[in-house]
C-alpha positions in Angstrom: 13.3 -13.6 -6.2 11.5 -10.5 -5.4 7.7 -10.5 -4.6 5.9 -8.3 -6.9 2.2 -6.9 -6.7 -0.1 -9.3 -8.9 -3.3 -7.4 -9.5 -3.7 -4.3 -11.7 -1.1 -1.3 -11.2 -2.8 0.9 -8.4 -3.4 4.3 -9.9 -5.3 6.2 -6.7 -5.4 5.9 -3.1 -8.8 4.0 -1.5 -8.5 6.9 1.2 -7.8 10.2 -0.1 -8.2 9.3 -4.1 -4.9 11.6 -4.7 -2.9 9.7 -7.5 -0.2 7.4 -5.9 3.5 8.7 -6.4 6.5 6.6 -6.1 5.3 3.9 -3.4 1.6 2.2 -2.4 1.0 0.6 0.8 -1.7 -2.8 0.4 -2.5 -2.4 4.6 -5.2 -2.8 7.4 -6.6 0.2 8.2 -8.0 1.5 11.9 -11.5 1.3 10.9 -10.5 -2.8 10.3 -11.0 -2.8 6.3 -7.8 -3.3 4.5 -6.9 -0.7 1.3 -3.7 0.9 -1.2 -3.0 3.7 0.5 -0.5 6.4 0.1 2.2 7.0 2.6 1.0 10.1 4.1 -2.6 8.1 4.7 -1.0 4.6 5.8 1.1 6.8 8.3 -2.7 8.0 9.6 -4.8 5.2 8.8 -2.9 2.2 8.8 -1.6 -0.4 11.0 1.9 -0.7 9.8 3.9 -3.2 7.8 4.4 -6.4 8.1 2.9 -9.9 8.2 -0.7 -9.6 9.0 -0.4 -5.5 9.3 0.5 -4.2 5.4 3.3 -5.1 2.5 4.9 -1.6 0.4 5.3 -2.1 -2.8 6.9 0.1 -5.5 5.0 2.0 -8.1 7.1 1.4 -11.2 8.2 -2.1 -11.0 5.1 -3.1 -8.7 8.0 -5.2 -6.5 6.8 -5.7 -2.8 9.7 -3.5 -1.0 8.9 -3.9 2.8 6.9 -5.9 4.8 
């Protein structure tokens, strides 16, 4: 069974506030808080993926696709 995203559909990015696209990333950030962030800021901001670092999930189906 897939793991899907259980809170409201993310409609902005915490960072930059552009609308999300096709994927969100729920991840730590460098400044220690964690946020949904778009790719372009998780690959700036973030930590990474994975257990205890961030989970991407898809936008459509809101279905947890790495991490």
């Amino acid at each position: 069974m897939a793991k899907k995203w259980m809170g409201g559909k993310p409609t902005t990015c915490d960072i930059c506030r552009k609308p999300l696209k096709q994927q969100f990333v729920d991840g730590k950030t460098q400044g220690g808080p964690w946020a949904i962030m778009c790719a372009v800021c998780h690959s700036r901001n973030g930590y990474g993926i994975g257990t205890g670092l961030g989970q991407r999930y898809d936008l459509v189906t809101l279905e947890k696709v790495d991490g």
